[in-house]
MIZA-215110 format. One record per residue (C-alpha): chain; residue in three letters; x negated, y negated, z; residue number from 1. Coordinates in nm, 4 decimals, decimal comma. Example, Ala and Ser with C-alpha at 12.3 -4.5 7.8 and 13.67 -1.06 7.14 Angstrom:
<recs>
<rec mol="A" type="ALA" xx="-1,2300" yy="0,4500" zz="0,7800" seq="1"/>
<rec mol="A" type="SER" xx="-1,3670" yy="0,1060" zz="0,7140" seq="2"/>
</recs>
This chain:
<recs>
<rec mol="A" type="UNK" xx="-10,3423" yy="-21,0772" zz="12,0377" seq="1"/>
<rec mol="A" type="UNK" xx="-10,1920" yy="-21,4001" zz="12,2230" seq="2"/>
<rec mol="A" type="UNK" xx="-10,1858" yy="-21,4253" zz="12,5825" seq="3"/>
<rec mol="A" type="UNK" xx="-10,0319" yy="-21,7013" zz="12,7731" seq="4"/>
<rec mol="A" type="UNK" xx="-10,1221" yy="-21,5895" zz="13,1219" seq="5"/>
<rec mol="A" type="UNK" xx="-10,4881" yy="-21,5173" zz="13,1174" seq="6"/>
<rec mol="A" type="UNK" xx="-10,7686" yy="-21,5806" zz="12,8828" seq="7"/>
<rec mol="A" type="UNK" xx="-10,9329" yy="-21,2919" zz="12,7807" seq="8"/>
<rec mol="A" type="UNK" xx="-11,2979" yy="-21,3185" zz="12,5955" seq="9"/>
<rec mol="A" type="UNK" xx="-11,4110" yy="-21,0197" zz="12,4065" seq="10"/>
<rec mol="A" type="UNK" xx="-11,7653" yy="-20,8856" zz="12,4990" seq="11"/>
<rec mol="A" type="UNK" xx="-11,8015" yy="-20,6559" zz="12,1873" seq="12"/>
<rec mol="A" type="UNK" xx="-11,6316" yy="-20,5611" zz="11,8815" seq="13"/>
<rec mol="A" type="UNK" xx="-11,5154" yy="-20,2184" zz="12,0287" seq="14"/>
<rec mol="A" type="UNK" xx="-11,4773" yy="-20,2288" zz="12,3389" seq="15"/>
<rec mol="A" type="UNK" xx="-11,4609" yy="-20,4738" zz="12,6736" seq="16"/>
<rec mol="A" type="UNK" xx="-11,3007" yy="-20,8040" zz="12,7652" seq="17"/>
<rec mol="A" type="UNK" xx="-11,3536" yy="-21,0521" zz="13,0286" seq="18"/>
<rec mol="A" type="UNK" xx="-11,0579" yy="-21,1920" zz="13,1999" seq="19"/>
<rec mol="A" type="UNK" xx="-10,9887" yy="-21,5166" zz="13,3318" seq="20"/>
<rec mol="A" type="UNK" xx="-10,7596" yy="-21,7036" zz="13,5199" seq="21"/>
<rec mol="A" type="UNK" xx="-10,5655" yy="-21,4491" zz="13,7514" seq="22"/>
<rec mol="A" type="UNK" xx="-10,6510" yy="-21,3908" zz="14,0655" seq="23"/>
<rec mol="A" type="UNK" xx="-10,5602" yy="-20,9982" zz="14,1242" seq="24"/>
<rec mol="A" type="UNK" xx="-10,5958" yy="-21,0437" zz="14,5459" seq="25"/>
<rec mol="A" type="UNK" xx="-10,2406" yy="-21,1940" zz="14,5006" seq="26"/>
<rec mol="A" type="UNK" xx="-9,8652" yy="-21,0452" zz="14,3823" seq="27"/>
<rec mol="A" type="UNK" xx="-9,8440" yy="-21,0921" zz="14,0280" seq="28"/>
<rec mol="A" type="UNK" xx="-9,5410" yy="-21,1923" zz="13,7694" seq="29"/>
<rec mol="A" type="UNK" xx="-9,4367" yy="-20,9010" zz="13,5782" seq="30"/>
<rec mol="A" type="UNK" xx="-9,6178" yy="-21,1424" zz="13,2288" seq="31"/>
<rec mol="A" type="UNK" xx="-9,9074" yy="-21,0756" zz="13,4093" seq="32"/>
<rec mol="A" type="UNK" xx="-9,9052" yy="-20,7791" zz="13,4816" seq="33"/>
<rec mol="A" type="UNK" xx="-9,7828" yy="-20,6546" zz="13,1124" seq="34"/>
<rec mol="A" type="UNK" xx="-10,0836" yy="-20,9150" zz="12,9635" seq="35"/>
<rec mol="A" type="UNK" xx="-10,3207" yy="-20,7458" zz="13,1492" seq="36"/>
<rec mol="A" type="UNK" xx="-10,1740" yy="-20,4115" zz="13,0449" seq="37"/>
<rec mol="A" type="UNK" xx="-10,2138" yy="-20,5197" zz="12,6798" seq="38"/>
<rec mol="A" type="UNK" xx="-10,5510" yy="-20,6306" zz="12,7012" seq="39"/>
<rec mol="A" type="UNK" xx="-10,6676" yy="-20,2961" zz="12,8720" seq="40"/>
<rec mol="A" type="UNK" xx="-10,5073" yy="-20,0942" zz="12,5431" seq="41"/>
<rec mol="A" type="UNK" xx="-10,6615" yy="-20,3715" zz="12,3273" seq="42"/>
<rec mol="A" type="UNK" xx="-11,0218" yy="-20,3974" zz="12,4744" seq="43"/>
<rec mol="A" type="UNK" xx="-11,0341" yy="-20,0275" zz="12,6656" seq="44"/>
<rec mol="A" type="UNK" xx="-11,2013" yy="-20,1344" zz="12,9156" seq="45"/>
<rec mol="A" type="UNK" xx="-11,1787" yy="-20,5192" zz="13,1207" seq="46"/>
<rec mol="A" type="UNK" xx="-11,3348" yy="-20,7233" zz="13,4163" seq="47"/>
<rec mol="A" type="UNK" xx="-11,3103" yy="-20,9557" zz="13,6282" seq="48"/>
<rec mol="A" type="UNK" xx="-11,5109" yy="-21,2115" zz="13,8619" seq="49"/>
<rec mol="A" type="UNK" xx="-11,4040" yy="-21,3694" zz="14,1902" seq="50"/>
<rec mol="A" type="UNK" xx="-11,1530" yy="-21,1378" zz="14,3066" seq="51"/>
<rec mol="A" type="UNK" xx="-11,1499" yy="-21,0432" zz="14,6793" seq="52"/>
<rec mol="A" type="UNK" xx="-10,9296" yy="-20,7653" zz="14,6887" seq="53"/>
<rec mol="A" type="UNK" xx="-10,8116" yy="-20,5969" zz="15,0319" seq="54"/>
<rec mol="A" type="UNK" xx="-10,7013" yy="-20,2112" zz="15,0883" seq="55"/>
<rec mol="A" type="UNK" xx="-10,3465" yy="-20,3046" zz="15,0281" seq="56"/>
<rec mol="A" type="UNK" xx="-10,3738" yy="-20,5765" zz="14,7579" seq="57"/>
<rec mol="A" type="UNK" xx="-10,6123" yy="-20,2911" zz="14,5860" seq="58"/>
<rec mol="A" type="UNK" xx="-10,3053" yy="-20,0357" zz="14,6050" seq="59"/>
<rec mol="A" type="UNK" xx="-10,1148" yy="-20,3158" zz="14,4847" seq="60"/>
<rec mol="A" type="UNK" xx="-10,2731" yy="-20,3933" zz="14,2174" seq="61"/>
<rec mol="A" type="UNK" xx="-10,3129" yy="-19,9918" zz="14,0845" seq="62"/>
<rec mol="A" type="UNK" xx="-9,9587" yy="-19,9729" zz="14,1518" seq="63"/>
<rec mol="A" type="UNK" xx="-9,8174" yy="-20,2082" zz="13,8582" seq="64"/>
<rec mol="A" type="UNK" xx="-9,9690" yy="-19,9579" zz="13,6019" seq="65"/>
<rec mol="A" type="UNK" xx="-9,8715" yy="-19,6228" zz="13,7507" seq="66"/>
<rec mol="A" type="UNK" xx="-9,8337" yy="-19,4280" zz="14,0587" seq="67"/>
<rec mol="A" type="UNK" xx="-10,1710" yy="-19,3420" zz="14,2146" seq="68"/>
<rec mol="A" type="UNK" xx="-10,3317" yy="-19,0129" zz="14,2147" seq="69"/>
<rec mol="A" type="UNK" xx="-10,5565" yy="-18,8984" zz="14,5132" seq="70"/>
<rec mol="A" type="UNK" xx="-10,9063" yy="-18,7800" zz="14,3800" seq="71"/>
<rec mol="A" type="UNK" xx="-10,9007" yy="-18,4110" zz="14,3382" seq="72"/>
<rec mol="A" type="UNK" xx="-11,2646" yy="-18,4113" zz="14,4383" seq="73"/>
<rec mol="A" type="UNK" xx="-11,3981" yy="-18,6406" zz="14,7187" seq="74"/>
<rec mol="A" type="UNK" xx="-11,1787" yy="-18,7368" zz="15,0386" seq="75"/>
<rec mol="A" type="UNK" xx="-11,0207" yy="-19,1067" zz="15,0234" seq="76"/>
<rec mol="A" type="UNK" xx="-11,0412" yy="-19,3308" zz="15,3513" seq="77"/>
<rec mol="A" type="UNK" xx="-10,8646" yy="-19,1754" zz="15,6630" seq="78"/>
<rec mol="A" type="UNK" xx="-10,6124" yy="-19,4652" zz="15,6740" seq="79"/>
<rec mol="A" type="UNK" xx="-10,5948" yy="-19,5213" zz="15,2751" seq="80"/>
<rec mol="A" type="UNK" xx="-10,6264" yy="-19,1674" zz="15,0946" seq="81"/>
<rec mol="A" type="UNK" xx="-10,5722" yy="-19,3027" zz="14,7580" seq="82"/>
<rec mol="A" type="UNK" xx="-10,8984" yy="-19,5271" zz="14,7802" seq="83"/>
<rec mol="A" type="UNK" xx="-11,2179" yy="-19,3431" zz="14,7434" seq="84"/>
<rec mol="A" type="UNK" xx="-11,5415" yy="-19,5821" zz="14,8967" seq="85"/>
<rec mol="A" type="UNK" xx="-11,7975" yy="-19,5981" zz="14,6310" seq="86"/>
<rec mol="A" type="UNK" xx="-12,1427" yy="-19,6417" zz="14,7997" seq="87"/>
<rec mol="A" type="UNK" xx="-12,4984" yy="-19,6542" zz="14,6728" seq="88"/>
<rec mol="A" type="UNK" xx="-12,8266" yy="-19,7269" zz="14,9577" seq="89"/>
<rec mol="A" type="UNK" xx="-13,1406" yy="-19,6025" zz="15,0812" seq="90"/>
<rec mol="A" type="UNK" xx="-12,9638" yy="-19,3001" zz="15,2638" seq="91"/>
<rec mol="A" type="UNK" xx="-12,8266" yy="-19,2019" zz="14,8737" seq="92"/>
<rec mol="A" type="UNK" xx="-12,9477" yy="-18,8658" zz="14,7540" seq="93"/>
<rec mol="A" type="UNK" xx="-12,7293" yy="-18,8924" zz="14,4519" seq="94"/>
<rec mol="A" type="UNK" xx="-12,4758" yy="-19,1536" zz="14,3475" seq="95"/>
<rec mol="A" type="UNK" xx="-12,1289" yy="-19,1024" zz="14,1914" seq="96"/>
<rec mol="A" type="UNK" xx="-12,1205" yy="-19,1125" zz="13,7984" seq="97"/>
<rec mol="A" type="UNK" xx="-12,4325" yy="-19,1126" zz="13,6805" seq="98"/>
<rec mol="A" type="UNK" xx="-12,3914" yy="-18,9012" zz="13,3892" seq="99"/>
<rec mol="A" type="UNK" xx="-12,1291" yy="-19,0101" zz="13,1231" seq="100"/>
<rec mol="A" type="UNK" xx="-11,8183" yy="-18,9334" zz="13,1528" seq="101"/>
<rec mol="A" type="UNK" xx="-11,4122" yy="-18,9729" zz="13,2100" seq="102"/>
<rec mol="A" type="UNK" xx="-11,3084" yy="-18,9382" zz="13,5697" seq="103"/>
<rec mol="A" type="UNK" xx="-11,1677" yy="-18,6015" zz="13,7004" seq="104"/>
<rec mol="A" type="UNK" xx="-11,1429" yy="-18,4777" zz="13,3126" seq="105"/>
<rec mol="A" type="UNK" xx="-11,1373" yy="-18,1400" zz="13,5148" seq="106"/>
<rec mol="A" type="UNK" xx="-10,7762" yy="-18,2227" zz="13,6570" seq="107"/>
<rec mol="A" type="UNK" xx="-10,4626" yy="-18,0593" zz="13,4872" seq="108"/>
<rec mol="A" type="UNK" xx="-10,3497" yy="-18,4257" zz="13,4205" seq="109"/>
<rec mol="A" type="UNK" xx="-10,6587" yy="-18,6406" zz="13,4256" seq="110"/>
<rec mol="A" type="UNK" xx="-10,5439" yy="-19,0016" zz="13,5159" seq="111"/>
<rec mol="A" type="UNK" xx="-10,4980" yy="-19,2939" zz="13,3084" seq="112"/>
<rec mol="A" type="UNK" xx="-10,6864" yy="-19,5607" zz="13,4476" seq="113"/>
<rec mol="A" type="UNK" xx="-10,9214" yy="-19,6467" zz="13,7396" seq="114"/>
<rec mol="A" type="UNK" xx="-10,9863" yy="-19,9656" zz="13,8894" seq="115"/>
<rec mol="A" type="UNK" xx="-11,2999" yy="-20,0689" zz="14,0854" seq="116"/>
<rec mol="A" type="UNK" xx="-11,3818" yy="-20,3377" zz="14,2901" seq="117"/>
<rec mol="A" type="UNK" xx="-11,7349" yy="-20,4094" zz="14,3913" seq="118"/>
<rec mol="A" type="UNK" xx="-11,7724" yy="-20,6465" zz="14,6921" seq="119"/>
<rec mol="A" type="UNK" xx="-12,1909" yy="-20,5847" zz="14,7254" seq="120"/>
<rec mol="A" type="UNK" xx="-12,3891" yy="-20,5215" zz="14,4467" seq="121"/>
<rec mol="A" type="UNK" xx="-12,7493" yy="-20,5464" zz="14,4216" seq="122"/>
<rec mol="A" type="UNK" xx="-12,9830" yy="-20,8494" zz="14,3076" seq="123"/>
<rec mol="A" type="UNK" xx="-13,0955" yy="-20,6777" zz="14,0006" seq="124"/>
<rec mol="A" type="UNK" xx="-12,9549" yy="-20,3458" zz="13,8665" seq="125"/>
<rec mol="A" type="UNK" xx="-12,6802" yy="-20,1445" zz="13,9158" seq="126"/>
<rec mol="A" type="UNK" xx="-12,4768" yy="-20,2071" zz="13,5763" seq="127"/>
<rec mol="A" type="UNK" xx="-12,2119" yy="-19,9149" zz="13,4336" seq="128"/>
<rec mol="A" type="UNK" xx="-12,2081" yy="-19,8569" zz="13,0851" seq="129"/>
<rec mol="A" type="UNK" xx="-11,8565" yy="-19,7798" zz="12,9164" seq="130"/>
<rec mol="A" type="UNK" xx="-11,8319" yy="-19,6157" zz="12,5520" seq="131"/>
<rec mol="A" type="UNK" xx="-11,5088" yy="-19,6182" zz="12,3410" seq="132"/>
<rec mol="A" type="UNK" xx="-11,4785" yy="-19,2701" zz="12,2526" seq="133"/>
<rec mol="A" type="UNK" xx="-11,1730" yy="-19,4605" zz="11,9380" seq="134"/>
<rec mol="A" type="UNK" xx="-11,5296" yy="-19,5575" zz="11,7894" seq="135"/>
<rec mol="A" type="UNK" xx="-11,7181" yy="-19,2725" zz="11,8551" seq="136"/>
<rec mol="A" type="UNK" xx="-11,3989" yy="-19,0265" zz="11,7000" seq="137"/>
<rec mol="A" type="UNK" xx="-11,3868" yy="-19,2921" zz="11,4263" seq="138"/>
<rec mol="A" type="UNK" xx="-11,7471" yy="-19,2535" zz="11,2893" seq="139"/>
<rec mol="A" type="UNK" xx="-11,7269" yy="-18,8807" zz="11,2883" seq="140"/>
<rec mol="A" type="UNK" xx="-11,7264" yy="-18,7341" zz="10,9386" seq="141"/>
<rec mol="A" type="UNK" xx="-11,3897" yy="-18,6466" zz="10,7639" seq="142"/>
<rec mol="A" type="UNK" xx="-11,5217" yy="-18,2542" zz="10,7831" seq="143"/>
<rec mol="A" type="UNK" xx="-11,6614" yy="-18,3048" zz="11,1285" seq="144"/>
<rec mol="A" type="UNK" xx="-11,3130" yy="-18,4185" zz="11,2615" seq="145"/>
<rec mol="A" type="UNK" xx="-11,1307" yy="-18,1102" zz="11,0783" seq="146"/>
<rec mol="A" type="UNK" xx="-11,3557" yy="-17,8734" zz="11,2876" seq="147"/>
<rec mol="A" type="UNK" xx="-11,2597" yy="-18,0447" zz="11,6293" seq="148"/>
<rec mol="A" type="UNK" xx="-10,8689" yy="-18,1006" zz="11,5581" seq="149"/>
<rec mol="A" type="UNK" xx="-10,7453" yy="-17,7716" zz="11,7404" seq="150"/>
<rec mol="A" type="UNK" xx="-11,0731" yy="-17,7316" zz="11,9595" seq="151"/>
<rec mol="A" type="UNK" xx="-11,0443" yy="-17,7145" zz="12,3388" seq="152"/>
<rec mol="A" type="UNK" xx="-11,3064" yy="-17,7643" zz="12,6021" seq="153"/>
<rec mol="A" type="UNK" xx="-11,3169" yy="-17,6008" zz="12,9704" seq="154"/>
<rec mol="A" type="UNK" xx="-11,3913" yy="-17,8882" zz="13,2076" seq="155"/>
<rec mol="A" type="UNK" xx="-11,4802" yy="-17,7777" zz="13,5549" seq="156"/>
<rec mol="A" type="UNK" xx="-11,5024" yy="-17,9569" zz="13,8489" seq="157"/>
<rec mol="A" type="UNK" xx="-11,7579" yy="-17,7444" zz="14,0582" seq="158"/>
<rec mol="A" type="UNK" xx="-12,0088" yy="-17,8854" zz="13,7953" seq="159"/>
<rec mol="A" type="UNK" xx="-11,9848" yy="-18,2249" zz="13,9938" seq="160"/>
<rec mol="A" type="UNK" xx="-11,8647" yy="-18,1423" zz="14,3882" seq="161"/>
<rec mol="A" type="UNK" xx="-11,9767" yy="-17,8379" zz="14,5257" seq="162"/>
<rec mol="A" type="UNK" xx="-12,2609" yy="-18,0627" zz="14,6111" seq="163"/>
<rec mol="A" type="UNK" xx="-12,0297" yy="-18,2412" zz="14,8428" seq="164"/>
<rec mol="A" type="UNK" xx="-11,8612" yy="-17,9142" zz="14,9949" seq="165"/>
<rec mol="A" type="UNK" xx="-11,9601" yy="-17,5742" zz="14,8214" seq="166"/>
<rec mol="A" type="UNK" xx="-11,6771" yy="-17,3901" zz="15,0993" seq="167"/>
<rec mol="A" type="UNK" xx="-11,4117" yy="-17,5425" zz="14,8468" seq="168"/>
<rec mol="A" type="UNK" xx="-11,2948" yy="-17,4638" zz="14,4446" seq="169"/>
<rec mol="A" type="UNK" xx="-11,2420" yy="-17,7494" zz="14,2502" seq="170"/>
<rec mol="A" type="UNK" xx="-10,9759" yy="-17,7549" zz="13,8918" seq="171"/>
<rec mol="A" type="UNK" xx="-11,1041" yy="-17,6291" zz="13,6167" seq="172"/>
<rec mol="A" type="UNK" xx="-10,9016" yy="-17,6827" zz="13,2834" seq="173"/>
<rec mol="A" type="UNK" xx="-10,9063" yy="-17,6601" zz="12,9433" seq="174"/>
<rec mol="A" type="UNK" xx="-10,8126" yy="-18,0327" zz="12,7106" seq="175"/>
<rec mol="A" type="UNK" xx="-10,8222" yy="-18,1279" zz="12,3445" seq="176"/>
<rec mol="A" type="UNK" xx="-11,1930" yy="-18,2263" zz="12,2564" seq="177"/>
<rec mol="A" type="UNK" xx="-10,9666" yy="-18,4925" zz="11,9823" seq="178"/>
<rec mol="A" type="UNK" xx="-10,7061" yy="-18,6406" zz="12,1925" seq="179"/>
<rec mol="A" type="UNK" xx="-10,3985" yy="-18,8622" zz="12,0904" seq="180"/>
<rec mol="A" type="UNK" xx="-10,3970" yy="-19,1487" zz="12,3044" seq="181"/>
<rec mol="A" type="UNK" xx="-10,0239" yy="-19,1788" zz="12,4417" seq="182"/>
<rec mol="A" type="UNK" xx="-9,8902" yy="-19,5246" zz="12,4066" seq="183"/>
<rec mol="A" type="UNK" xx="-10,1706" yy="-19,6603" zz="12,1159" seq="184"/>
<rec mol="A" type="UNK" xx="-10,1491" yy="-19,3383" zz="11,9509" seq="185"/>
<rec mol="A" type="UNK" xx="-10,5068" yy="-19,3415" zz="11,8303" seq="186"/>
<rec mol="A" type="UNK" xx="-10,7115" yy="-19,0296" zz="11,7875" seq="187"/>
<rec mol="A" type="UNK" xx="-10,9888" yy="-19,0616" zz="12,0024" seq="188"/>
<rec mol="A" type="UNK" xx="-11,3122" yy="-18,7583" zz="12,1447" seq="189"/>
<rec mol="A" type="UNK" xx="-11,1972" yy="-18,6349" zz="12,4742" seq="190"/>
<rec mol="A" type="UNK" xx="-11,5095" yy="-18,5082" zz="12,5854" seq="191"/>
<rec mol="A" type="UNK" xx="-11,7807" yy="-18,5433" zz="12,8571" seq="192"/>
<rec mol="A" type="UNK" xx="-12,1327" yy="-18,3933" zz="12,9256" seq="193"/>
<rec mol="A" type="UNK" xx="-12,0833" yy="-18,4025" zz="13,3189" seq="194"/>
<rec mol="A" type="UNK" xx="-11,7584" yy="-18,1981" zz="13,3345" seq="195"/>
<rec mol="A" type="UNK" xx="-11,7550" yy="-18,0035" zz="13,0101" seq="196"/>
<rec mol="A" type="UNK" xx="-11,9105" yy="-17,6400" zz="13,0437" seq="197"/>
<rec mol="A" type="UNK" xx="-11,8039" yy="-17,4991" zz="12,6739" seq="198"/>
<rec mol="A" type="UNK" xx="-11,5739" yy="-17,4420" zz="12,4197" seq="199"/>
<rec mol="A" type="UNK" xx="-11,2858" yy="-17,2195" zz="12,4499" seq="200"/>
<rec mol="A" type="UNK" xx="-11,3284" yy="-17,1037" zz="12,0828" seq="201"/>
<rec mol="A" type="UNK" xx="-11,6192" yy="-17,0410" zz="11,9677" seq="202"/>
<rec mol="A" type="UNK" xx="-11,9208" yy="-16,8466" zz="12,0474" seq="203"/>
<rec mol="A" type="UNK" xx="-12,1340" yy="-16,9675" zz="12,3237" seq="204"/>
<rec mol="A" type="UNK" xx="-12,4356" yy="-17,0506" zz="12,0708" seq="205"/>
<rec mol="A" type="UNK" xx="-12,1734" yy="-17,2235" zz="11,8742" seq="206"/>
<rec mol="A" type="UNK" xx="-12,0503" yy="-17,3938" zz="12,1504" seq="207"/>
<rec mol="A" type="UNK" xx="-12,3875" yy="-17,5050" zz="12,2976" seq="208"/>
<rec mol="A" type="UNK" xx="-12,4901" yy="-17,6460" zz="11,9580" seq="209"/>
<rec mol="A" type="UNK" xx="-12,1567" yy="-17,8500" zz="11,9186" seq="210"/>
<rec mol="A" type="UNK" xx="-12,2338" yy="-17,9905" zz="12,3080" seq="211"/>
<rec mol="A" type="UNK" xx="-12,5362" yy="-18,0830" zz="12,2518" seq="212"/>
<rec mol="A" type="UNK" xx="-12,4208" yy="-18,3258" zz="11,9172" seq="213"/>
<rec mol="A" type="UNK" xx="-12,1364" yy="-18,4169" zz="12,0693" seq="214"/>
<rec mol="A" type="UNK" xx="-12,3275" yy="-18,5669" zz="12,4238" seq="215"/>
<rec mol="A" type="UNK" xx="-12,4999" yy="-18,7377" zz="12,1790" seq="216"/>
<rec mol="A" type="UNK" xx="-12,2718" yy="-18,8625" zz="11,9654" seq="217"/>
<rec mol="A" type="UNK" xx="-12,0592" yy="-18,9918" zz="12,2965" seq="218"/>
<rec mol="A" type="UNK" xx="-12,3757" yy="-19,1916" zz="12,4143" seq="219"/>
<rec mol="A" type="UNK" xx="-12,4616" yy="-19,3927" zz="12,0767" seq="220"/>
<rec mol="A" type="UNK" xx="-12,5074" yy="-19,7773" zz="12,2104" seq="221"/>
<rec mol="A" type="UNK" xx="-12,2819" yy="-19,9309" zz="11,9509" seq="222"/>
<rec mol="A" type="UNK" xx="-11,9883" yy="-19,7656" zz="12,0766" seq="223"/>
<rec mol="A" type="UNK" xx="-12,1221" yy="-19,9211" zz="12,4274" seq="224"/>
<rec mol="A" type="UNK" xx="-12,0664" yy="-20,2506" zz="12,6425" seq="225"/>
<rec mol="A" type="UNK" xx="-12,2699" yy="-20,3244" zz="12,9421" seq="226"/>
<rec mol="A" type="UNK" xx="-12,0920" yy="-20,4721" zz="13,2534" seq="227"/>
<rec mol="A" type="UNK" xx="-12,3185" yy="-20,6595" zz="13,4893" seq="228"/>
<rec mol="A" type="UNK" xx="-12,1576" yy="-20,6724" zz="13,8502" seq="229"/>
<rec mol="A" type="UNK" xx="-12,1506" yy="-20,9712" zz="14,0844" seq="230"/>
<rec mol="A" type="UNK" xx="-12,0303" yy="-20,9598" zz="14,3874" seq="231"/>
<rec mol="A" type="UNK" xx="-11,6669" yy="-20,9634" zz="14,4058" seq="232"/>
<rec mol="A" type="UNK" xx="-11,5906" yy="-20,8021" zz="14,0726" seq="233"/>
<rec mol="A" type="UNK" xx="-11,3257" yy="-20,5465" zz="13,9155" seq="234"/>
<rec mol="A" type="UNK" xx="-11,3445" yy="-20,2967" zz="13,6443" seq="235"/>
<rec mol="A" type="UNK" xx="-11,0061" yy="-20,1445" zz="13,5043" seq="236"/>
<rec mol="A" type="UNK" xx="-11,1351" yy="-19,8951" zz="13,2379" seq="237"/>
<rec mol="A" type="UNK" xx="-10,8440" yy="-19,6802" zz="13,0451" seq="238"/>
<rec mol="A" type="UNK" xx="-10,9746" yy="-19,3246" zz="13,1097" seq="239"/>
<rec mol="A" type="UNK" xx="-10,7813" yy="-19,1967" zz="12,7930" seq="240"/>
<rec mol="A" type="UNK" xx="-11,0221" yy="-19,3203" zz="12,5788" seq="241"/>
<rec mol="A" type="UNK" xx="-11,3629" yy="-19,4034" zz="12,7446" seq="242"/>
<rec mol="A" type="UNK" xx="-11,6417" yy="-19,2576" zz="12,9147" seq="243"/>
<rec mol="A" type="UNK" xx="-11,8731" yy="-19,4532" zz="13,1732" seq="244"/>
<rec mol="A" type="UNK" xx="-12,2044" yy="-19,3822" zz="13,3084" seq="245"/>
<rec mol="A" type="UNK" xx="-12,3647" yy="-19,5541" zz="13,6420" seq="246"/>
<rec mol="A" type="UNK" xx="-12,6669" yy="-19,6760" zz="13,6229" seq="247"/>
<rec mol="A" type="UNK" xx="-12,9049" yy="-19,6027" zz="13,9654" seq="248"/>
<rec mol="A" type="UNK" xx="-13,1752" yy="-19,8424" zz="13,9090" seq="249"/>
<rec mol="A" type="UNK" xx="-13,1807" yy="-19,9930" zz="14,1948" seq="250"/>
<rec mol="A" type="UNK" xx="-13,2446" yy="-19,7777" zz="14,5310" seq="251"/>
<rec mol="A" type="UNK" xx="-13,2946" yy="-19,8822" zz="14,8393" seq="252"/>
<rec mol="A" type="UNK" xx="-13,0661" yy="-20,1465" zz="14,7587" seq="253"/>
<rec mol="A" type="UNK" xx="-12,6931" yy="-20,1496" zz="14,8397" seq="254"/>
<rec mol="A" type="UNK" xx="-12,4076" yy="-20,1083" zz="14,5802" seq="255"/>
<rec mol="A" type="UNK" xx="-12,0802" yy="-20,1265" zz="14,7575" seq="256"/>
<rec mol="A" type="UNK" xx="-11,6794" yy="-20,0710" zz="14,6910" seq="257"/>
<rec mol="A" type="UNK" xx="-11,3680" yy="-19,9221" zz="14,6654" seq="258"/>
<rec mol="A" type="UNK" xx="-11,1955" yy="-19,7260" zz="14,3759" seq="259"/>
<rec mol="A" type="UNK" xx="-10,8634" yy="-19,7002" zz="14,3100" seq="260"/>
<rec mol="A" type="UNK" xx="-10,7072" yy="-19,4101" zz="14,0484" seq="261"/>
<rec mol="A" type="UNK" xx="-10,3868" yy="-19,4385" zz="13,8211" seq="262"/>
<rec mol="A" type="UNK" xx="-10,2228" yy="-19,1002" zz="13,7250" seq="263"/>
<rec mol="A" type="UNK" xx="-10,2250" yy="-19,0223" zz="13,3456" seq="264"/>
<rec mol="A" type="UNK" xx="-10,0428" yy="-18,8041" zz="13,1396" seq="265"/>
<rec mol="A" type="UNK" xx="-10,1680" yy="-18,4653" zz="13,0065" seq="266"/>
<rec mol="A" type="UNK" xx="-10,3925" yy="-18,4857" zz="12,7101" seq="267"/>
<rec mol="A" type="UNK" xx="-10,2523" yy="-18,3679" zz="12,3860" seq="268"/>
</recs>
């Protein structure tokens, strides 16, 4: 694909794309913005260096793509509700994501995009993985894809935030494990081993068994791309079709920023 805004460099076959040459802190022309919509359906997932990105130019920026969603699990900042802080440091007992998976899968309609922005990172550590889950549906077997088309999975969201406040219930819902993706409309897995409790129907052996392959399958690294942060950086994944995973490699030291969400569309 052509762009004539920004210059976008592949980091893998599947999946990820650096971009260049647009500075997101700042309004941008409706090209731009539609550019840098096309290279998130191309590439699933895309970054960016040197961006300094403030509450509101962060809403901003969320805000050409979609309304935003406030996160149906953790509390957003008092005077910004639809940013959630994401912070790693030697007070962490746990740190968000560090399992794979697609953000707030649990949600009636999951959302369609997040974008992060990282203003402290670590010397050495700290990466997030992201997985196409086009590839990962694409190297299933032809019989292996006829058993899933029709399958749904429960994904509950006590499995990840009663550990943050077990006086509250969290959604729990049921999606396609194949999912269509709504504007490329690829098949691709919708599935995730840190929301995703079993299959609606099947027998719990059954379903345990087809977990287990699929977690597996999900996590192969050539579906992968590896994003090393710098300070000052942005990740816009499309959760339609990914999963991610945090690494925590690197405790005491402090990871730092501010997430914004994008409401989706429910899976079909």
């Amino acid at each position: 694909m052509a762009y004539e805004t920004i210059d976008v460099q592949p980091m893998t076959v599947r999946i990820g794309a650096e971009i260049f040459g647009i500075d997101l802190g700042h309004p941008l022309s409706n090209r731009q913005v539609q550019e840098v919509h096309d290279a998130l359906l191309e590439h699933q997932v895309i970054f960016f260096r040197d961006q300094r990105l403030e509450h509101e130019s962060h809403k901003r920026l969320g805000r050409y793509f979609g309304d935003l969603m406030l996160h149906s699990g953790v509390a957003g900042l008092p005077d910004h509700p639809e940013i959630v802080e994401i912070r790693g440091d030697a007070n962490s007992k746990y740190v968000a994501g560090e399992r794979w998976h697609s953000d707030l899968s649990c949600d009636e309609i999951p959302p369609m995009g997040s974008i992060l922005y990282l203003h402290t990172v670590p010397p050495v550590g700290g990466d997030t993985l992201f997985a196409s889950m086009y590839a990962a549906y694409d190297a299933l077997s032809p019989r292996m894809k006829a058993y899933l088309e029709g399958l749904t999975a429960v994904h509950d969201g006590d499995m990840i935030y009663k550990k943050y406040d077990p006086t509250r219930s969290y959604p729990i819902n049921s999606h396609p494990i194949v999912r269509t993706h709504p504007v490329t409309k690829k098949k691709c897995l919708y599935f995730n081993a840190q929301y995703v409790t079993y299959i609606d129907e099947v027998e719990r052996d059954e379903s345990d068994a087809i977990f287990d392959y699929l977690a597996g399958h999900c996590a192969k690294e050539r579906f992968q791309v590896r994003f090393r942060w710098r300070p000052n950086s942005v990740a816009f994944w499309d959760n339609r079709c990914t999963q991610h995973q945090a690494i925590w490699d690197y405790y005491p030291q402090v990871r730092s920023g501010y997430r914004v969400t994008i409401k989706g569309t429910k899976p079909f």
